[in-house]
C-alpha positions, -999 to 999 in steps of 0.1 A, spaced: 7 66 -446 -31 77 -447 -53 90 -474 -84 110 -467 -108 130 -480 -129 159 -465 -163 172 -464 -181 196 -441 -153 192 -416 -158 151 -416 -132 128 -422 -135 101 -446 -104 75 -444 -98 59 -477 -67 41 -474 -35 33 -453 -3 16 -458 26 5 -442 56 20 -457 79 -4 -440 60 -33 -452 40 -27 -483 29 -62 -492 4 -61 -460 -31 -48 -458 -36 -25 -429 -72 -14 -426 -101 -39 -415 -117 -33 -447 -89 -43 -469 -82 -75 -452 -120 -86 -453 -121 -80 -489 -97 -106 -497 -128 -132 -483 -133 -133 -522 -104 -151 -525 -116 -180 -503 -139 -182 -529 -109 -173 -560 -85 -182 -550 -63 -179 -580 -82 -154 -600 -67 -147 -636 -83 -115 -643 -92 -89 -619 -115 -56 -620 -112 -32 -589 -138 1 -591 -122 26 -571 -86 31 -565 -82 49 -530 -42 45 -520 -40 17 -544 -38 -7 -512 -58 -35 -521 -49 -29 -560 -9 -31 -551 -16 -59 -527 -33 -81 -558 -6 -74 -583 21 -88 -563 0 -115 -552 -11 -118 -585 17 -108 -609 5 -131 -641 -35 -117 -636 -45 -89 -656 -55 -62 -633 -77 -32 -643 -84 -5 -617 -108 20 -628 -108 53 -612 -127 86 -626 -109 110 -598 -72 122 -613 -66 137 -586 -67 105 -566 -43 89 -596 -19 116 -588 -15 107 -555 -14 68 -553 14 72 -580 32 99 -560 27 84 -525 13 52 -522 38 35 -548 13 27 -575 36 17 -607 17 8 -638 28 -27 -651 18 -50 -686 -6 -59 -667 -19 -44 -639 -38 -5 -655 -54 21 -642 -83 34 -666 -95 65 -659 -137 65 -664 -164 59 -647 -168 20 -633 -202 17 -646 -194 36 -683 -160 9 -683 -183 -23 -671 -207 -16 -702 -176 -8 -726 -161 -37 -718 -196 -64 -722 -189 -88 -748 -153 -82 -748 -136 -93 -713 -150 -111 -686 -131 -110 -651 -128 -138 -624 -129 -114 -595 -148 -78 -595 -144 -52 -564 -164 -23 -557 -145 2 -536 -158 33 -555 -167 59 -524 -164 98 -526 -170 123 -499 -199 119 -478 -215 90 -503 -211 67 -531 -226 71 -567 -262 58 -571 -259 46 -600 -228 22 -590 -256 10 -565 -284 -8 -581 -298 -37 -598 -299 -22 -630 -256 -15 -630 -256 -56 -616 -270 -59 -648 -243 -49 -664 -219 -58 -639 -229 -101 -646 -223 -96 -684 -181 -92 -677 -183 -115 -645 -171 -148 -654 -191 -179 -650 -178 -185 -617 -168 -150 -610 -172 -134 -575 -180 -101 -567 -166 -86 -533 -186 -51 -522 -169 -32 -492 -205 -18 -476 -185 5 -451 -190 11 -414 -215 11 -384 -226 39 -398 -236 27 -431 -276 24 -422 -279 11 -461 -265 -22 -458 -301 -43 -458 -310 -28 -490 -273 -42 -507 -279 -73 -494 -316 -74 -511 -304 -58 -545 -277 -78 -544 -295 -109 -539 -325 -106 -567 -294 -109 -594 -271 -136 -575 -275 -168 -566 -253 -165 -535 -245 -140 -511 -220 -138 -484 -212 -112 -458 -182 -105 -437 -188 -85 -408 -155 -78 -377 -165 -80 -343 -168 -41 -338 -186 -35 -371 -164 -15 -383 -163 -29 -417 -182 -51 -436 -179 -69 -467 -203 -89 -489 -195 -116 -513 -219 -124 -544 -219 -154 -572 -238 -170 -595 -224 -206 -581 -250 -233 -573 -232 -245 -542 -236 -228 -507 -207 -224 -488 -205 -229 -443 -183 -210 -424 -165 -240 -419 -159 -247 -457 -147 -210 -455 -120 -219 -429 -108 -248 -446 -106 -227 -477 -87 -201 -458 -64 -227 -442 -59 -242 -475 -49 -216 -496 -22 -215 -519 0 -183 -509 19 -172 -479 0 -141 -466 11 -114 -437 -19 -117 -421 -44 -145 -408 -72 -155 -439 -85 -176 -413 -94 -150 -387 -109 -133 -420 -127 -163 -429 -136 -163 -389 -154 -128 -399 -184 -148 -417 -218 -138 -404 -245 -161 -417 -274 -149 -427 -267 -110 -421 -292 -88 -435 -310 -118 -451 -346 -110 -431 -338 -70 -426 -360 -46 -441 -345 -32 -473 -355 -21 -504 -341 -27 -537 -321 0 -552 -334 10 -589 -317 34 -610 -335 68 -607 -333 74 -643 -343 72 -678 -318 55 -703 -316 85 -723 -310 107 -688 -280 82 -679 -250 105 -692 -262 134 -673 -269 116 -643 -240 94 -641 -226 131 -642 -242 142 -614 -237 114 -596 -201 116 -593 -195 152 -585 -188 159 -547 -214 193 -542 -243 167 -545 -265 177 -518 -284 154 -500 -273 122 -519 -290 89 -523 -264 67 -509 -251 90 -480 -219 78 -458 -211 92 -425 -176 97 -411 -188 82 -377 -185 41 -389 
C-alpha cells in the first residue's frame, strides 16, 4: 500500500508498506534511516517529525515496544489515514501529537530529552524552512540527549539542497554521517554531539552486531556509508528568514501547501 501526495500534476511518494508483512521497511529511504541505529542501538526514547504512512514510526514501536515514542504530525488529514490504512494504533507509549515539530521541540526544552530524533517532515513540492536551519538545531540539541543522534532523510537525486544540510548541519554537531544507495535515490544523514568518529568498518561491525533480528540486511545499510559526502561541496548555511517576533506567522506560512516558490523546493523526479 502506497501513500502519496499531489501537486501540479507531480507525484510525491511518502510511504509504502507491505500489508502481508508489516514489520518490514519497504522503501530505500526507510531502511537507510535505521543507520541511526548502528549508532542507538537500543534507544529508550524516540522523536519522529513527520508521520507519512506511519512506516518507520510502526516499524520502531514494535522494535521498540518499552521506548516512548512521540510522532509529531501537524497534517490531520495525514493522521486520518495512517490510522485508517496503514495500521497506525496509538499505544502507552508510542503518541502522535498533532503540532508543528519545531512549536513541539521548543515546548518540550527542559522537560524531555530523546535518544533518537528523525526528521521526515515533507509536504508537497517542499519541506518547511523553518524545520531547515541552524537556528531550529538550536532548539532541536536542547531535547537531544547527551549522546542522542539525529537521523535526517535529505530525499532524492533531485534534492539539489543536500550540501547546504550537510554545512548547517555540521556548524552545531560534532559529527556528521551520510548514507547515500547506489542509485541515489535516497539519502540519509546522521548527526551527534559524540567525540569519537566512526569508519565504515566500525559501522559494519555495529550492523553485524546488533542486538535484534531484522527482515532486512543492516549491513548492506551500513554498506550505504559514503565518507566524506558533501563535506567540500558548496553550500550555504540555512538561517531562519525571520524575526522572533515574526515566527508564529511564518511557521504559518511555512507549512501551508499554496506556498509559491518555496525555499526548500523538492522535485518529484529523485
Amino acid at each position: 500500500m502506497t501513500c502519496g501526495s499531489e501537486k501540479k500534476n507531480d507525484f510525491f511518494l511518502q510511504s509504502r508498506i507491505d500489508t502481508n508483512q508489516l514489520d518490514t521497511l519497504v522503501l530505500i529511504y526507510t531502511q537507510m534511516l535505521t543507520s541511526a541505529l548502528l549508532l542507538q542501538p537500543v534507544p529508550s526514547s524516540i522523536l519522529i517529525i513527520g508521520l507519512g504512512g506511519c512506516a518507520m514510526s510502526n516499524f520502531l514501536a514494535s522494535l521498540y515496544p518499552d521506548a516512548v515514542l512521540d510522532v509529531v504530525e501537524i497534517d490531520q488529514k495525514v493522521i486520518d489515514i495512517s490510522k485508517q490504512f496503514f495500521y497506525f494504533n496509538e499505544t502507552e507509549n508510542y503518541k502522535i501529537h498533532k503540532e508543528d515539530g519545531r512549536r513541539f521541540i521548543q515546548k518540550m526544552s527542559g522537560k524531555k530529552q530523546y535518544d533518537l530524533i528523525y526528521l521526515d517532515a515533507y509536504k508537497s513540492g517542499s519541506i518547511p524552512f523553518h524545520l531547515k536551519t541552524i537556528q531550529f538545531y538550536e532548539d532541536l540539541m536542547q531535547v537531544l540527549s547527551l549522546e542522542g543522534v539525529v537521523g535526517s532523510n535529505l530525499y532524492g537525486k533531485s534534492n539539489l539542497l543536500k550540501s547546504s544540510d550537510w554545512k548547517t548541519f555540521s556548524n552545531k554537531f560534532n559529527q556528521i554521517y551520510c548514507f547515500e544507495d547506489h542509485d541515489s535515490l535516497a539519502t540519509v544523514l546522521l548527526a551527534s554531539n559524540r567525540k569519537e568518529v566512526l569508519t565504515k568498518s566500525e559501522f559494519i561491525r555495529a550492523a553485524q552486531e546488533f542486538p535484534f533480528s531484522l527482515p532486512f540486511s543492516l549491513t548492506d545499510v551500513a554498506n550505504m556509508y559514503s565518507t566524506g559526502k558533501f563535506k567540500n561541496d558548496n553550500g550555504d548555511i540555512f538561517i531562519d528568514d525571520f524575526a522572533q517576533e515574526e515566527s508564529d506567522y511564518r511557521i504559518e506560512k511555512n507549512n501551508r501547501d499554496d506556498v509559491k516558490n518555496p525555499l526548500y523546493p523538492i522535485k518529484s523526479t529523485g
